[in-house]
Backbone as CSV, one residue per row, in Angstrom:
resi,resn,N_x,N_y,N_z,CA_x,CA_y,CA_z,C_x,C_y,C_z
1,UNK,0.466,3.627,19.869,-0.255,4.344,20.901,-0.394,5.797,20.469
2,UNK,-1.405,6.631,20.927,-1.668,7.809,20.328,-0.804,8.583,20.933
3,UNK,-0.251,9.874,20.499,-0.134,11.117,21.007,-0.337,11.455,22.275
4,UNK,-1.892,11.522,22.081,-2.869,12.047,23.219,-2.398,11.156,24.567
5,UNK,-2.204,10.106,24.636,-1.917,9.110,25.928,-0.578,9.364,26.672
6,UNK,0.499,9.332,25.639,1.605,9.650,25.969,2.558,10.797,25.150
7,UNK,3.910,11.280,25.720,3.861,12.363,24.734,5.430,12.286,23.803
8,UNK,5.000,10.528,23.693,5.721,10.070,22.299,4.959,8.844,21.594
9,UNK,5.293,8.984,20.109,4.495,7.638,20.027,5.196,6.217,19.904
10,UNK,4.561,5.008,20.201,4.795,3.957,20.280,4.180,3.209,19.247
11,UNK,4.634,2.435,18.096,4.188,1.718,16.879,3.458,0.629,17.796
12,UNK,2.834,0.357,17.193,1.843,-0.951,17.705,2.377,-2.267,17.452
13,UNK,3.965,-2.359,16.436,4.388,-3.460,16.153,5.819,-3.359,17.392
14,UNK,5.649,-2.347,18.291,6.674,-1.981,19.187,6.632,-2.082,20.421
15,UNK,5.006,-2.635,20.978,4.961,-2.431,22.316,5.269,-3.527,22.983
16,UNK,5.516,-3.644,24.193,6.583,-4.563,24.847,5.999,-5.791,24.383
17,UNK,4.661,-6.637,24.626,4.081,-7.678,24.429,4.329,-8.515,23.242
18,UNK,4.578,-7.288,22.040,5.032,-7.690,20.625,6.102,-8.201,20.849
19,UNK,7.519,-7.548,21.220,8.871,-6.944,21.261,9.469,-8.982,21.836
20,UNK,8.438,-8.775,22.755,8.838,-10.290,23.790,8.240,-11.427,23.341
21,UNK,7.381,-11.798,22.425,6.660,-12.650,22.249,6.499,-12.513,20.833
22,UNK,6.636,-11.767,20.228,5.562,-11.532,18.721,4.481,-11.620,18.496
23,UNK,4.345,-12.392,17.482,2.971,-12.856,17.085,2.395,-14.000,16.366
24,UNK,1.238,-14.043,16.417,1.465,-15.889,15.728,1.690,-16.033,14.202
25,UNK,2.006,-14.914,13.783,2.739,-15.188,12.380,3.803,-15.078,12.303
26,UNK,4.610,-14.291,13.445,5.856,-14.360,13.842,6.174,-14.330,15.343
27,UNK,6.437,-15.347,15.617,6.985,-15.615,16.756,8.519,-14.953,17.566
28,UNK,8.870,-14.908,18.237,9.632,-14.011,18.961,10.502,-15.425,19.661
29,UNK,11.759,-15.504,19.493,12.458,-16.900,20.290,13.388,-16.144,21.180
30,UNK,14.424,-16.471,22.244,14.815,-16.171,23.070,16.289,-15.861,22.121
31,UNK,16.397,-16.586,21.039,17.680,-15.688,20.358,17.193,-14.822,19.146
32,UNK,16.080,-14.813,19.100,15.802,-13.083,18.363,15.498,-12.349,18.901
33,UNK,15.490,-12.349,20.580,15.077,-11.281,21.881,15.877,-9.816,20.889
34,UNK,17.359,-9.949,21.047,17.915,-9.025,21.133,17.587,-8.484,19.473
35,UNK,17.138,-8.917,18.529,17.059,-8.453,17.097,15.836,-7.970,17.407
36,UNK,15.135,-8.549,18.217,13.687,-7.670,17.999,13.230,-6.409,19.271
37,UNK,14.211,-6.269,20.131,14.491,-4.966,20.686,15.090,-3.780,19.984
38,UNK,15.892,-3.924,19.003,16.539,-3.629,18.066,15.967,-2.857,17.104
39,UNK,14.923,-3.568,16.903,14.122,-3.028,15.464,13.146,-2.487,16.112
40,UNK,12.561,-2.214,17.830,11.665,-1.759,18.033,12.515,-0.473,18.610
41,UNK,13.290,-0.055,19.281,13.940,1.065,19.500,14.006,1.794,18.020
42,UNK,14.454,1.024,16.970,14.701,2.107,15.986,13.443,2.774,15.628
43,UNK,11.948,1.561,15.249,10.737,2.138,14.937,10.151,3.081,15.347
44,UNK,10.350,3.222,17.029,10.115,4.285,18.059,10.978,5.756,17.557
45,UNK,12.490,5.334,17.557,12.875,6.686,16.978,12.252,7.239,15.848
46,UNK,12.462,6.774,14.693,11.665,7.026,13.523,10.333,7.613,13.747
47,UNK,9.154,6.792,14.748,7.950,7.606,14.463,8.259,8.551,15.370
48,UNK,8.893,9.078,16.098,8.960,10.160,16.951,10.383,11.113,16.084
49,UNK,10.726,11.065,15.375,11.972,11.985,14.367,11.156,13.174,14.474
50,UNK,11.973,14.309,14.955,13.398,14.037,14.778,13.683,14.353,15.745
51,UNK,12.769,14.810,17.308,13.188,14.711,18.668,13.976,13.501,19.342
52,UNK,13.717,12.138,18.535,14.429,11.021,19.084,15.385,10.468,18.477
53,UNK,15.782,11.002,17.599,16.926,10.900,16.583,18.348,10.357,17.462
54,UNK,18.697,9.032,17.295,19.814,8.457,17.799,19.435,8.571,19.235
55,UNK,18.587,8.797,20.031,18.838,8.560,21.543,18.494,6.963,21.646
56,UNK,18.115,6.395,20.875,17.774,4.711,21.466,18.537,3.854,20.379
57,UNK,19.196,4.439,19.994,19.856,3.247,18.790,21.437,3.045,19.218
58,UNK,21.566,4.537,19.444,23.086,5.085,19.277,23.960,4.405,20.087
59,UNK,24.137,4.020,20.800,24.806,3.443,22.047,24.699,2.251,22.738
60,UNK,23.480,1.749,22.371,22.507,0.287,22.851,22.162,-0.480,21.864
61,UNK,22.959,-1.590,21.663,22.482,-3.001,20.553,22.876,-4.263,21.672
62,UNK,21.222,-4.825,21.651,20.703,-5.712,22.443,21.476,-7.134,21.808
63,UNK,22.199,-7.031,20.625,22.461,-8.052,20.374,24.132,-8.327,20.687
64,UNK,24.691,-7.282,21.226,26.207,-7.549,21.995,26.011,-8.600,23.235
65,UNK,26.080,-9.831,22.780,26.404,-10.565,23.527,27.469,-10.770,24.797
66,UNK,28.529,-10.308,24.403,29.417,-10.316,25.475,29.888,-8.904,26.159
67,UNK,28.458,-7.906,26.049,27.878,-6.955,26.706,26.879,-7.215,27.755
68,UNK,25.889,-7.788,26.761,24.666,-8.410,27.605,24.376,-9.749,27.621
69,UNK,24.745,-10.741,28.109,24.849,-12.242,27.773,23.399,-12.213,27.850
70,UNK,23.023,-13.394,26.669,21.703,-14.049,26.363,20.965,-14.030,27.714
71,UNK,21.397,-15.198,28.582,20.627,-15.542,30.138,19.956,-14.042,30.565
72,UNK,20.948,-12.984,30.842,20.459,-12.303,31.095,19.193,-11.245,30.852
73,UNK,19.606,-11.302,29.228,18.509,-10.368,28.189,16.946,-10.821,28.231
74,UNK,17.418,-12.378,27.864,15.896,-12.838,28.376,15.630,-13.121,29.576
């Protein structure tokens, strides 16, 4: 997403629709939910560095299960 819309950017391989579903070359399953929240928080930090540096990675991994049980995540 551009700049101009919002005033961070969002990778296009990051926006929620991707994140939850994928795509039909890669599909998105209910146990790679949490790997592919994962890799979209970090992408977000990265294209927004170095204002977002560790605020979405640092503290939050979608894949602690017996943090966030599966049922719930998805």
């Amino acid at each position: 997403m551009q700049r101009n819309a919002l005033p961070f950017v969002v990778p296009a391989d990051s926006t929620w629709e991707v994140v939850t579903t994928g795509t039909r070359e890669k599909p998105v399953s209910s146990l790679a939910l949490g790997q592919s929240l994962n890799d979209a928080m970090l992408a977000i930090e990265r294209a927004n560095a170095p204002k977002f540096d560790g605020i979405l990675t640092s503290k939050i991994d979608f894949n602690k299960t017996d943090e966030l049980p599966r049922t719930k995540l998805v």
